[in-house]
C-alpha positions as a Python dict, from the first residue, in 0.01 Angstrom:
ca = {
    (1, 'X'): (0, 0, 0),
    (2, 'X'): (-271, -210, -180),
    (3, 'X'): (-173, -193, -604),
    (4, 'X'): (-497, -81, -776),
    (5, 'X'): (-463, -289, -1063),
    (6, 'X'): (-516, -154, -1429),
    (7, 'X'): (-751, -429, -1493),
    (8, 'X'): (-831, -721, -1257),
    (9, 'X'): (-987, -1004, -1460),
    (10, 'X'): (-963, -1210, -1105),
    (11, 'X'): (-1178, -986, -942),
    (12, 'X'): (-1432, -906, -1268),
    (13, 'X'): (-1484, -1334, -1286),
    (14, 'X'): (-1538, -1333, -951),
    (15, 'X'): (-1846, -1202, -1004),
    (16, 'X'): (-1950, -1488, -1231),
    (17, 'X'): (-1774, -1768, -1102),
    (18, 'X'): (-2051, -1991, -987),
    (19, 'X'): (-2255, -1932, -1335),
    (20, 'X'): (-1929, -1968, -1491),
    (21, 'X'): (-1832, -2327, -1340),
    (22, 'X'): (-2178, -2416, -1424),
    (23, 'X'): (-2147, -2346, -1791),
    (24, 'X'): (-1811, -2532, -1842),
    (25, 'X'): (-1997, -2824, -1704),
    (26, 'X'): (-2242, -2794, -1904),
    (27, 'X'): (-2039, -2788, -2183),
    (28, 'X'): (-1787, -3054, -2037),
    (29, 'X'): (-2092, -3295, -2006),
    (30, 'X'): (-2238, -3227, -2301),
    (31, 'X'): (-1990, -3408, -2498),
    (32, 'X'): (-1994, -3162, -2820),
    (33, 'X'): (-1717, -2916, -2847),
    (34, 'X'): (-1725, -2765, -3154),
    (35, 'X'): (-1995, -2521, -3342),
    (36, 'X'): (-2272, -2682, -3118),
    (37, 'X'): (-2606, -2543, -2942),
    (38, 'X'): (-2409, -2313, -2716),
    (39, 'X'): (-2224, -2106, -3025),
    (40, 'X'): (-2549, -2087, -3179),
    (41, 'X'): (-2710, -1946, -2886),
    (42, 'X'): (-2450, -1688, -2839),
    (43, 'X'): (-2459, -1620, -3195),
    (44, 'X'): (-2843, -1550, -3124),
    (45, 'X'): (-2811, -1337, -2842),
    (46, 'X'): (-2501, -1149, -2963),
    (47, 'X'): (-2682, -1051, -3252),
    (48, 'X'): (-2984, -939, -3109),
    (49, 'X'): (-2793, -751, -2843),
    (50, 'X'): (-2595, -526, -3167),
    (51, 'X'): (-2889, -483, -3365),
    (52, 'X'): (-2768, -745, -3662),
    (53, 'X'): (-2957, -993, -3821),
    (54, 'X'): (-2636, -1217, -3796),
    (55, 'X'): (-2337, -1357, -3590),
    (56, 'X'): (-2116, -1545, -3685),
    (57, 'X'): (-1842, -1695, -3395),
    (58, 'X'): (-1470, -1724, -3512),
    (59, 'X'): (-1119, -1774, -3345),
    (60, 'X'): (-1041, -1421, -3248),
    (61, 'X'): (-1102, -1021, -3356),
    (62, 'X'): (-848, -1053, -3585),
    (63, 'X'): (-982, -1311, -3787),
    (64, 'X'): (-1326, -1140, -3737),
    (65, 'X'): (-1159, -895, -3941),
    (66, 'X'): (-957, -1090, -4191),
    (67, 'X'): (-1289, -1307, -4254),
    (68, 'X'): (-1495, -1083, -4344),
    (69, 'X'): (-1235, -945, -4645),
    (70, 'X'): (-1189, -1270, -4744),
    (71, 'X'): (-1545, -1265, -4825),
    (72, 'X'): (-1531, -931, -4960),
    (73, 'X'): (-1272, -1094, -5182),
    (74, 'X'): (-1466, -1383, -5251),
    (75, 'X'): (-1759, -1215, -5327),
    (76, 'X'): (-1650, -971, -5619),
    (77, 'X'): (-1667, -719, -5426),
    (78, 'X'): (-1273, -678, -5377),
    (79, 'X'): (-979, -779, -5584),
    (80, 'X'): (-610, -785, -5406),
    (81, 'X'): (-484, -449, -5464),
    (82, 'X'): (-750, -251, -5346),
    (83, 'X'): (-724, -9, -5113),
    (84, 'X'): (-892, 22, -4742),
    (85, 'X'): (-905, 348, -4540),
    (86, 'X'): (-792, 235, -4207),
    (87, 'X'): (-677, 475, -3883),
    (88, 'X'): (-321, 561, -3872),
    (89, 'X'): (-297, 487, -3456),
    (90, 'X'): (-546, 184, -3494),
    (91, 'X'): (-363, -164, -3306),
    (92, 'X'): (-194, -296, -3543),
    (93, 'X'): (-443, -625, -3595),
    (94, 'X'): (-682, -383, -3801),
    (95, 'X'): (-432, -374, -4053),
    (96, 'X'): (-251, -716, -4029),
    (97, 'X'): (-597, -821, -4146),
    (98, 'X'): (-574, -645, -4481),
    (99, 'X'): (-274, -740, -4547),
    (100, 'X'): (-355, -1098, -4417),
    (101, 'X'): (-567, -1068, -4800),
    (102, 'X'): (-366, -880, -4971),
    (103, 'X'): (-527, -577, -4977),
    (104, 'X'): (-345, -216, -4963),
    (105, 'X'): (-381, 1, -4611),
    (106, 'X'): (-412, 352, -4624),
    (107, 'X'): (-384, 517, -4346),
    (108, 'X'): (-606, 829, -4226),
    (109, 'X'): (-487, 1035, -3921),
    (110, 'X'): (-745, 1046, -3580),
    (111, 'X'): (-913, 1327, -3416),
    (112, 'X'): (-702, 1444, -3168),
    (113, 'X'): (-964, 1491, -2929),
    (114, 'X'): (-1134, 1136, -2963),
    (115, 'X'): (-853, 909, -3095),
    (116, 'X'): (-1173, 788, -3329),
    (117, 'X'): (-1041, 833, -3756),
    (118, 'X'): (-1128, 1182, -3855),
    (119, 'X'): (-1442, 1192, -4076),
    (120, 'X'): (-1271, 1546, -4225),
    (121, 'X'): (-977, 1364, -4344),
    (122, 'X'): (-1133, 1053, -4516),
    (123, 'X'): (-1196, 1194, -4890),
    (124, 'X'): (-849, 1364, -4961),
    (125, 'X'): (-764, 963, -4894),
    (126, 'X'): (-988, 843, -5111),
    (127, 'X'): (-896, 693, -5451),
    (128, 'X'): (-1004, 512, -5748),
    (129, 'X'): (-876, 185, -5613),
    (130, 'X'): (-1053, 245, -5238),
    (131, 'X'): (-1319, -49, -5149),
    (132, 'X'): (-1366, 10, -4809),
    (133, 'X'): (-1338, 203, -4492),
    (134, 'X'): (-1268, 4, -4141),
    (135, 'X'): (-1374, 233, -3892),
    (136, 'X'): (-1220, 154, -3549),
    (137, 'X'): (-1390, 210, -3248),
    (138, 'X'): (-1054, 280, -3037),
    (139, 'X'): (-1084, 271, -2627),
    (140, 'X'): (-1440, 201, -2636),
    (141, 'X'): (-1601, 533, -2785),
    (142, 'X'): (-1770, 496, -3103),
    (143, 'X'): (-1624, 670, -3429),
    (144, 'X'): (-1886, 932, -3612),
    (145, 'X'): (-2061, 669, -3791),
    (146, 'X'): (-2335, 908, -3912),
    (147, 'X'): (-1984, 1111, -4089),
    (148, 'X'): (-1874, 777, -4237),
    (149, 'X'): (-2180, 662, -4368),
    (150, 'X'): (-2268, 903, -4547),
    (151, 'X'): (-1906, 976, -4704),
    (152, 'X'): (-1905, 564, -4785),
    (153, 'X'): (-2210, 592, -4971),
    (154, 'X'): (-2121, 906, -5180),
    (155, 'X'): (-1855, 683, -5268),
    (156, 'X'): (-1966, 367, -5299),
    (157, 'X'): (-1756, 190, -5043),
    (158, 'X'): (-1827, -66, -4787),
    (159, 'X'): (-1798, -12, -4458),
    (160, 'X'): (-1649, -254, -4165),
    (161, 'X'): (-1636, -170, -3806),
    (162, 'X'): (-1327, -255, -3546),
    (163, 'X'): (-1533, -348, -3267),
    (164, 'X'): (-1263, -520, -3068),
    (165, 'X'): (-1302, -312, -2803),
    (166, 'X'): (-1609, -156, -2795),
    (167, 'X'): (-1858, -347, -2687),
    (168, 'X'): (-2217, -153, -2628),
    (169, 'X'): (-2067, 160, -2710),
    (170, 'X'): (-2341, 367, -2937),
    (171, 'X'): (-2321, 619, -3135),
    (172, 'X'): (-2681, 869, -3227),
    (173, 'X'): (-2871, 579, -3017),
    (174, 'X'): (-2714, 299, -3250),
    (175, 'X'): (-2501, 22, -3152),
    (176, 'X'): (-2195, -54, -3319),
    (177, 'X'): (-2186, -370, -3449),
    (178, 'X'): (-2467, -267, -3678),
    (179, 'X'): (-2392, 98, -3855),
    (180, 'X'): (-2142, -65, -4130),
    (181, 'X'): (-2165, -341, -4384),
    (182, 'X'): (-2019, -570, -4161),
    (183, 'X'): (-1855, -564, -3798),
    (184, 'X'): (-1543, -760, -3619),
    (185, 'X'): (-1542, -796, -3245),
    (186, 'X'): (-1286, -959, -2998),
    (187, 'X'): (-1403, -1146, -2699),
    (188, 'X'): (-985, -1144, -2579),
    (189, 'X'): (-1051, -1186, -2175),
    (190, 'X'): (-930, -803, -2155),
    (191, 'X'): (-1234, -676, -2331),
    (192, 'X'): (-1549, -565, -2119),
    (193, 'X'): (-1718, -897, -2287),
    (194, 'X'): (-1399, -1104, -2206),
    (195, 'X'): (-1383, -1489, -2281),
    (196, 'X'): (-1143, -1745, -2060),
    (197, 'X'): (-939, -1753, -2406),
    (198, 'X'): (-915, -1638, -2709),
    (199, 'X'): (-1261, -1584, -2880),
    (200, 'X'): (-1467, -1376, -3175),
    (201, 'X'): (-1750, -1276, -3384),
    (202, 'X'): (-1890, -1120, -3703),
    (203, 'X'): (-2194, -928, -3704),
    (204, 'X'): (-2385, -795, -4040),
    (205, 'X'): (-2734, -783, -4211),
    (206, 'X'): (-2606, -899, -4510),
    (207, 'X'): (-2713, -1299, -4516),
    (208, 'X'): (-2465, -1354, -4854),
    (209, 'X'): (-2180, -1233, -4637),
    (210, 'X'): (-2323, -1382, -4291),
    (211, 'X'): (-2338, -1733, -4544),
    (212, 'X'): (-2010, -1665, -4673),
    (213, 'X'): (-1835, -1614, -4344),
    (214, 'X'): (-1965, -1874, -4168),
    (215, 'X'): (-1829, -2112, -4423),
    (216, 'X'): (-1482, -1980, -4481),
    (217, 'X'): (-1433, -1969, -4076),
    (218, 'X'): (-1520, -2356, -4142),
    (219, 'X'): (-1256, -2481, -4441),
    (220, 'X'): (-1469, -2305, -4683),
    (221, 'X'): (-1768, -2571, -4629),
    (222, 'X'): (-2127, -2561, -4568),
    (223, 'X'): (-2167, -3000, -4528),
    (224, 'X'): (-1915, -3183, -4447),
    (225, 'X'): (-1635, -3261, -4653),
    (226, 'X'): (-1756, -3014, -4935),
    (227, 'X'): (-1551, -2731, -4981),
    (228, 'X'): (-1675, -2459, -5165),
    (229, 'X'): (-1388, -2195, -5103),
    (230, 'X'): (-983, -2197, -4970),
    (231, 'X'): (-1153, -2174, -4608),
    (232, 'X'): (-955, -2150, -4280),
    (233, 'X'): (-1022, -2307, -3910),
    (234, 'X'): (-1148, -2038, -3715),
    (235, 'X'): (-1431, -2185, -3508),
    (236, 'X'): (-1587, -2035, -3207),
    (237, 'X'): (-1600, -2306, -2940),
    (238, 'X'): (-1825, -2442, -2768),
    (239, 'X'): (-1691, -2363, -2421),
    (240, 'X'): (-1585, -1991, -2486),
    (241, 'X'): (-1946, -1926, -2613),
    (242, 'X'): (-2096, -2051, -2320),
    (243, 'X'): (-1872, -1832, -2069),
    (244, 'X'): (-1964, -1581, -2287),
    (245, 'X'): (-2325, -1619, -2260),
    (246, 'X'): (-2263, -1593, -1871),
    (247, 'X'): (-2076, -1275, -1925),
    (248, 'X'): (-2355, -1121, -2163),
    (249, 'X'): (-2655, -1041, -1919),
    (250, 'X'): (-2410, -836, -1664),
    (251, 'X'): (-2233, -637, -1979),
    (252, 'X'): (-2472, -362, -1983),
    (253, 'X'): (-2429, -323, -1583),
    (254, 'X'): (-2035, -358, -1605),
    (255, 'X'): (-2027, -82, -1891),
    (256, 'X'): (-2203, 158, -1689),
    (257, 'X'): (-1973, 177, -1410),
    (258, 'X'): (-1702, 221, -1620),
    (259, 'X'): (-1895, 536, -1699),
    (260, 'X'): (-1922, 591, -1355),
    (261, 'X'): (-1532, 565, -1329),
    (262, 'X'): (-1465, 771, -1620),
    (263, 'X'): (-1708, 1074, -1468),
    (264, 'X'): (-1516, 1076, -1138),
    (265, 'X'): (-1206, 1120, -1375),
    (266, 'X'): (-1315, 1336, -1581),
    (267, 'X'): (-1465, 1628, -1320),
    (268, 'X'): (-1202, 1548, -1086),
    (269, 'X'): (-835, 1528, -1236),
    (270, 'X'): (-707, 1871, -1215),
    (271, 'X'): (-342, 1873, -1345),
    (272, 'X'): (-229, 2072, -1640),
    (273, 'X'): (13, 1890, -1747),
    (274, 'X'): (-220, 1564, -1757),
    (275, 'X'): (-469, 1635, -2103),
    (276, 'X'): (-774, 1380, -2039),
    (277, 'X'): (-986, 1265, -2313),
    (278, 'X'): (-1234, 1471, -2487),
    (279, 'X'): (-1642, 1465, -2319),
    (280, 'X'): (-1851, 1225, -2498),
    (281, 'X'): (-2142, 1370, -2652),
    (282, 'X'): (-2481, 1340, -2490),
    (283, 'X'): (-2603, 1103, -2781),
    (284, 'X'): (-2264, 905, -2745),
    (285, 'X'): (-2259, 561, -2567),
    (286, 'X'): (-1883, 544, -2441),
    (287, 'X'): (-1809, 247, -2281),
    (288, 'X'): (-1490, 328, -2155),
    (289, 'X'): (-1269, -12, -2267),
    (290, 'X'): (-947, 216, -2153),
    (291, 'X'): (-946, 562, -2009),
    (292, 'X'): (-650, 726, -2218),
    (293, 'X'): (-495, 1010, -2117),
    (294, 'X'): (-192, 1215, -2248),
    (295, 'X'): (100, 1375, -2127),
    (296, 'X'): (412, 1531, -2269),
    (297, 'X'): (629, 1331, -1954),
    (298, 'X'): (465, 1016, -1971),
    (299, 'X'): (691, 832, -1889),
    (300, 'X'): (771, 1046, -1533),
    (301, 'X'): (392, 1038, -1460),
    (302, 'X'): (375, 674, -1520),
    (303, 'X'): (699, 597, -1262),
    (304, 'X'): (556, 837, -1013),
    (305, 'X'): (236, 675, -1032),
    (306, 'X'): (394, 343, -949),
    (307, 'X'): (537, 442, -639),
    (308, 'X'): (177, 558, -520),
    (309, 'X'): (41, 159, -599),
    (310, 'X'): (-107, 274, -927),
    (311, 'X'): (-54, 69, -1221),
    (312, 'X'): (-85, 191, -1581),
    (313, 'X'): (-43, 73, -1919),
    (314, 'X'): (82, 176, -2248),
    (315, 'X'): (-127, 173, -2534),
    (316, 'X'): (78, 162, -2742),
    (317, 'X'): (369, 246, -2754),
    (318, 'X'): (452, 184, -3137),
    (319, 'X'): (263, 314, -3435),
    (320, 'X'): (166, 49, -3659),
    (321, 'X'): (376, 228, -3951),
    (322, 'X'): (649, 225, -3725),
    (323, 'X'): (660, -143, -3675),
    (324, 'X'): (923, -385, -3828),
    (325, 'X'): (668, -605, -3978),
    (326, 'X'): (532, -273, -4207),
    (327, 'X'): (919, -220, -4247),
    (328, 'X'): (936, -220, -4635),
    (329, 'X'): (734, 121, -4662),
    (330, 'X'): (370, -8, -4726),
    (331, 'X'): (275, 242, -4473),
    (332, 'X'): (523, 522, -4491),
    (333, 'X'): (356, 845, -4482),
    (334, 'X'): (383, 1146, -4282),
    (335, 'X'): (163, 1112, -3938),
    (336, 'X'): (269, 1410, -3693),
    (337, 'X'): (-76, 1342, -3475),
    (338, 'X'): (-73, 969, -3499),
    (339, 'X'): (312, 966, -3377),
    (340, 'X'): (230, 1239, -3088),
    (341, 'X'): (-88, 1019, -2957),
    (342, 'X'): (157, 727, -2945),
    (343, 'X'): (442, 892, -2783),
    (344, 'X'): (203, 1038, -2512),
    (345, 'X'): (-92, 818, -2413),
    (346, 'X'): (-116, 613, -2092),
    (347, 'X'): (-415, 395, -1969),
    (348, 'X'): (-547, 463, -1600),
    (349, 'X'): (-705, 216, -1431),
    (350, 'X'): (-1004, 139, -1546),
    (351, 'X'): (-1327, -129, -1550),
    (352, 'X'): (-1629, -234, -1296),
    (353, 'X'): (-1361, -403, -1018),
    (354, 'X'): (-1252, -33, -917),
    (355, 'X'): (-1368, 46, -619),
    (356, 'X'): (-1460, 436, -509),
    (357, 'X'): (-1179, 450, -276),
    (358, 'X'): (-962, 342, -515),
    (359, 'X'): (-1040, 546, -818),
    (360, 'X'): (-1061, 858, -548),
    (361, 'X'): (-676, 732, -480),
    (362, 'X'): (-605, 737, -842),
    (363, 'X'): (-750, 1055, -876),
    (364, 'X'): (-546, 1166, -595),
    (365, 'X'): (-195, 1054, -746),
    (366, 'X'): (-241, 1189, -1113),
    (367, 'X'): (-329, 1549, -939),
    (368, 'X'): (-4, 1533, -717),
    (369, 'X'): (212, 1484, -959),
    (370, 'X'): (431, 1798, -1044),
}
């Protein structure tokens, strides 16, 4: 019995490989490495392709992330100490990168239905010390940005989006990437726009914090051996942009058949004990970065499944507030839905190398299952 993988990144390059080989020559004969014409071309295309006047390449999502409250910080806008409304069952880089700054976490539980933070729930959070809300765009479906924009500027607060694995997703028509202040995406090579490595970006319409970024991500410097701020190394390179500007043009094609995948799911999984994920609305973009289900027996359905050559994931398994690094109480609270979603989730297969037959097969084994 074939395995139908959970994700097949083999397969997905496949696809690319010739434009792919030709891009790391490109690169490899070039003889530039480092923040050269190909990360400002992605930078330019990325941009355009979220609907934000910039984009800045970095490292990785999480320094995306960290970067951009380092500016925050930088800027005025922030002090260490102040507080961030992030989503209690978020991965736990969304709030490594607060505390990467020093600034406090305080966790909001999700909608139950959408795993997205709960618009309903962000003001009784909401204090005299909050800055910011980091709305996380968990499994590919975009939080109620409309909710969260308009509670953010009752407030005051800035707004940055978790885009790490939401590529393309939309939410009323708009990308994501370009709803909040400022936006953090991953380009890990498990995301739907995967690099060969590790790879990320910051998008915003802000040009002070597009500036600002750009030079911390660079030891703090705008010309060479000036520093104007504590800075870090965090360059996009020159070889990961390229792949990624091979990877760019197909994204839009490779998001809709996860749709495609999710639909069959969706009308077609018929067990009780199996709870899928709620319908995206008709204005929603969902690009399906994991299909998450639930299920009181997970770990039953996910051994049974298994034996019939379907693999599934976990994610994940551990709340962040449950983690030893978070250990000393900075994000003890009580989180009944947050620690049900954790204990109960499981990842189908899922992404544009599943064939028909094989998602039919999937579909097949979940409904079996008793």
């Amino acid at each position: 019995m074939k395995l139908i993988s959970c994700l097949d990144l083999k397969e997905i390059n496949r696809h690319h490989r010739a434009e792919l080989l030709s891009a790391f020559t490109r690169v490899l004969d070039s003889g530039w490495y480092v923040l050269g014409a190909e990360v400002e071309a992605f930078e330019r295309e990325f941009a355009v392709w979220c609907g934000a006047d910039h984009c800045v390449g970095v490292g990785n999502g999480l320094d995306a992330l960290t970067l951009i409250f380092k500016a925050y910080l930088q800027q005025g806008f922030m002090v260490e100490g102040d507080e961030v409304i992030v989503p209690a069952n978020t991965y736990i880089a969304s709030i490594l990168a607060l505390s990467a700054v020093h600034l406090r976490p305080v966790l909001v539980e999700p909608d139950a239905g959408t795993f997205n933070l709960d618009p309903a729930r962000i003001e009784a959070a909401i204090t005299p010390r909050t800055r910011a809300i980091l709305a996380v765009h968990l499994y590919g479906r975009a939080a109620d940005m409309s909710r969260i924009m308009e509670i953010a500027r009752r407030h005051r607060l800035k707004v940055v989006e978790d885009c790490a694995q939401a590529h393309g997703a939309k939410h009323a028509g708009q990308p994501v990437g370009a709803w909040g202040d400022a936006a953090g995406f991953s380009f890990y090579p498990t995301k739907n726009l995967g690099a060969l490595g590790d790879a990320g970006a910051v998008t915003t319409s802000d040009p002070s914090l597009a500036r600002m970024v750009r030079a911390l991500r660079n030891y703090g410097s705008e010309k060479k051996y000036h520093n104007l701020y504590q800075g870090v190394n965090s360059r996009l390179d020159e070889l990961q942009a390229a792949l990624l500007r091979v990877r760019l043009p197909s994204l839009a094609a490779e998001n809709a058949r996860r749709r495609e995948v999710a639909a069959s799911y969706l009308a077609a999984i018929r067990n009780p004990r199996v709870r899928l994920p709620a319908m995206p609305a008709e204005a929603e973009a969902h690009v399906w970065h994991l299909f998450v289900v639930r299920c009181a027996e997970r770990d039953r359905l996910q051994a049974y499944l298994a034996t019939q050559g379907v693999q599934t994931m976990v994610h994940y398994p551990i709340p962040p507030h449950r983690q030893e690094a978070y250990s000393g109480g900075e994000l003890a609270g009580d989180w009944p839905i947050t620690e049900a979603i954790h204990a109960e989730v499981l990842s189908l297969p899922m992404g544009p190398h599943l064939a028909d037959a094989e998602v039919n097969r999937v579909i097949m084994a979940v409904n079996e299952w008793a």
